[in-house]
N, C-alpha and C positions, 0 to 999 in steps of 0.2 A: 504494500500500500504506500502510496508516496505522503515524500513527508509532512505537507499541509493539510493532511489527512490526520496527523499526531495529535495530542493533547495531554497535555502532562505524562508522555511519553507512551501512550495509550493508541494504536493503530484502530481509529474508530470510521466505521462503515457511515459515508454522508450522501448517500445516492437514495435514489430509490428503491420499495423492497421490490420490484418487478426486473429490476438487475442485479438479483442475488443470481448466483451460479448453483446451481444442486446435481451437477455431474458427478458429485465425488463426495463422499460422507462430508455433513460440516457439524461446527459445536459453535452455535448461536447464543450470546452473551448479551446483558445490555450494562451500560455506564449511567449512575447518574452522581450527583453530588453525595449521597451518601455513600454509597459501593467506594468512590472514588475515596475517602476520608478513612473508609475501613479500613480498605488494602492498603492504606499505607499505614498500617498495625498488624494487619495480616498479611505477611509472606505468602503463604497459602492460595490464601487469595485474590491478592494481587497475580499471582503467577496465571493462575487459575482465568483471569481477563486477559492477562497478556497475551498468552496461546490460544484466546478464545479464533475460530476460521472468521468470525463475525464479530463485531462490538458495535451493538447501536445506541444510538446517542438518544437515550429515555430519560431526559430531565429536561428543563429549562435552564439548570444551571450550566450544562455542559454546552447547550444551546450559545448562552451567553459566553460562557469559554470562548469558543470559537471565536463570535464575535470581535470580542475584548484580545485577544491573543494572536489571532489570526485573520481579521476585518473579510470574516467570513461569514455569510448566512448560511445559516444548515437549518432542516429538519427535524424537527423531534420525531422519533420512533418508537412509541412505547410497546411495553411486551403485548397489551392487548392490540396493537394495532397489525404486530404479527402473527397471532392468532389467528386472528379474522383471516389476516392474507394468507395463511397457510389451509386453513380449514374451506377457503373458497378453492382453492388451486385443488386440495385433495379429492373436493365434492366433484368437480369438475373432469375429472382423472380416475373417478371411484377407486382411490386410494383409501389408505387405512393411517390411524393414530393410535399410540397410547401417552396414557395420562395416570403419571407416576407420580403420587406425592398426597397432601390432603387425606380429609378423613372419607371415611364410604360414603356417610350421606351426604357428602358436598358432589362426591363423584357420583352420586346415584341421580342426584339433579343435572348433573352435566351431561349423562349420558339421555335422560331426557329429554337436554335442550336441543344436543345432535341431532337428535330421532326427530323431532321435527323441525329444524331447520338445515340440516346439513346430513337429507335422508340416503345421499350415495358413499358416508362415509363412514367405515369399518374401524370402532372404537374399542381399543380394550382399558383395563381400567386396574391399578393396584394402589391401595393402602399401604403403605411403612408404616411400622413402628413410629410412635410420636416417643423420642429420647433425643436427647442431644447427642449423643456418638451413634453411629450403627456397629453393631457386632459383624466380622467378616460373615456370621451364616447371614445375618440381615444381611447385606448387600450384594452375597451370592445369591440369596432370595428375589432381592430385587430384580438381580440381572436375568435372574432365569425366565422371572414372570414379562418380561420385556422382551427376550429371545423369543420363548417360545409364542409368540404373537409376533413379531418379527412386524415392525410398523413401518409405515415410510417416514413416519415423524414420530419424534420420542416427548412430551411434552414434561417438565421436570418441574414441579411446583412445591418445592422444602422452605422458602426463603431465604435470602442470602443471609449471609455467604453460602450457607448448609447445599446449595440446591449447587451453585456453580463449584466450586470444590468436587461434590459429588460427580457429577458430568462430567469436570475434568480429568476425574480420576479412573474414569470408568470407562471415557469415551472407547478406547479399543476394545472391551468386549462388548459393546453392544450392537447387535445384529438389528440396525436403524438407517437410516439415509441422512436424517436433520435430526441432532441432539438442543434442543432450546429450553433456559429455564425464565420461566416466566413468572413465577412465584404467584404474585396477587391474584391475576387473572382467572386462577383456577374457582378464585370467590366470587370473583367478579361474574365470571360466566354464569356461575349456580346461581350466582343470585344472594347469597349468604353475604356478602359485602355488597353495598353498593357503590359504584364508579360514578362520579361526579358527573354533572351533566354536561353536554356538550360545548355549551357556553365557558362554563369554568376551565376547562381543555381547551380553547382556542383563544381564551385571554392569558394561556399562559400558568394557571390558576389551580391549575390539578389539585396541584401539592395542597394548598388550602383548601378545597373540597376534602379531599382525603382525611388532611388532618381536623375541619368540623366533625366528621364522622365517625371517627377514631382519633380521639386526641389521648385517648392516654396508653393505645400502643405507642403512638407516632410522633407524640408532642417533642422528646427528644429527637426522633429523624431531622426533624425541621427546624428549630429553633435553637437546638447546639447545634449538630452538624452541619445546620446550614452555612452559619457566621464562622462556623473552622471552615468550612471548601471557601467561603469569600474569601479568607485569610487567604488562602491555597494559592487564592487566582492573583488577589491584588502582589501579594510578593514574587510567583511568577511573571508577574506584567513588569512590577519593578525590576526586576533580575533582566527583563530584555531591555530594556529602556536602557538599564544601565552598561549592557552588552553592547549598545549603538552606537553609546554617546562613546567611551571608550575604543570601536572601532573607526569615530569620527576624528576621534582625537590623535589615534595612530596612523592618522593619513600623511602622507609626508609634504609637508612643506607647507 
């Protein structure tokens, strides 16, 4: 990916998802300001984006990144907006999905939503364990119930970091085509969260939907980790400024 494509050293996808490439297994990630503030406390997980075949740009903050660092417009790409484009292309294709992650009866409404809106498309469906670590039988569990349903799309819904960690760690056994974690989505789709309405998403505003809705999962996503990624960005911005002025200064003569 070329380098104006980077962001806090982050090879992030700024095109459209209609020129994603799917010739060849990919492991579909997204970036927003808070993933970005983790990973840089988690190794793990930072590595885990880094390798991602895809990083799309799911915030406003990363939005503005670009902007402010690279006087670039981009895109916001959020996981449900690959969703949708993935579960239209499958319908299309009568292809198959599964949806790895969540409790049964989140999945039991999802497989309802499919059936009748996305009636050409073949869904399987597993539960994990709700723990913070998985046991290597858990995750050989996982993989098997994934295998043996063999999806063209693996839908991965733990939460981050839990969810991309996992994906990256697994991506080579799994018998999939497109590995994507999309975490919230899985609510959103059931219906068990609700997604902010369309207006809130087109001013920008998500985040604050989200967090009326959930404010005491999410209160700290936004309002600490918010003002640390600004920190993130404004002293990156200084750090180049100050790389200019000093490449201006070593102009000879």
């Amino acid at each position: 990916m070329l380098p104006e494509n980077e962001i806090f050293g982050y090879p992030v996808f700024t095109s459209s998802l209609d020129r994603l490439n799917f010739n060849s297994k990919i492991l579909i990630n997204t970036i927003n300001q808070y993933s970005h503030v983790m990973a840089e406390k988690d190794l793990d997980f930072k590595k885990a984006l880094m390798e991602s075949d895809i990083l799309l740009p799911d915030g406003v903050g990363i939005v503005a990144a670009f902007r402010l660092l690279k006087g670039k417009n981009i895109k916001k790409i959020a996981g449900a907006d690959l969703h949708e484009y993935l579960l239209n292309r499958l319908n299309s294709e009568s292809g198959s999905c599964f949806y790895l992650g969540s409790s049964a009866a989140t999945l039991s409404k999802i497989n309802d939503r499919l059936a009748l809106e996305y009636p050409n498309v073949k869904a399987g469906f597993y539960s994990p364990p709700y723990k913070a670590e998985f046991t290597e039988t858990d995750n050989a569990e996982m993989v098997s119930a994934v295998n043996d349903f063999a999806p063209d799309v693996l839908f991965v819904g733990m939460t981050a970091p839990k969810q991309e960690k996992w994906s990256h760690g697994h991506k080579a056994a799994l018998d999939t085509k497109i590995i994507t974690s999309i975490g919230a989505v899985f609510d959103f789709y059931a219906g068990t969260v609700k997604r902010p309405d369309k207006i809130w998403i087109d001013l920008g505003l998500e985040w604050l939907g989200r967090l009326v809705h959930e404010p005491k999962r999410l209160w700290k996503r936004y309002l600490y980790f918010g003002p640390v990624f600004a920190y993130h960005l404004a002293r990156e911005k200084y750090i180049m400024l100050a790389n200019k002025r000093k490449s201006f200064n070593d102009l000879p003569g």
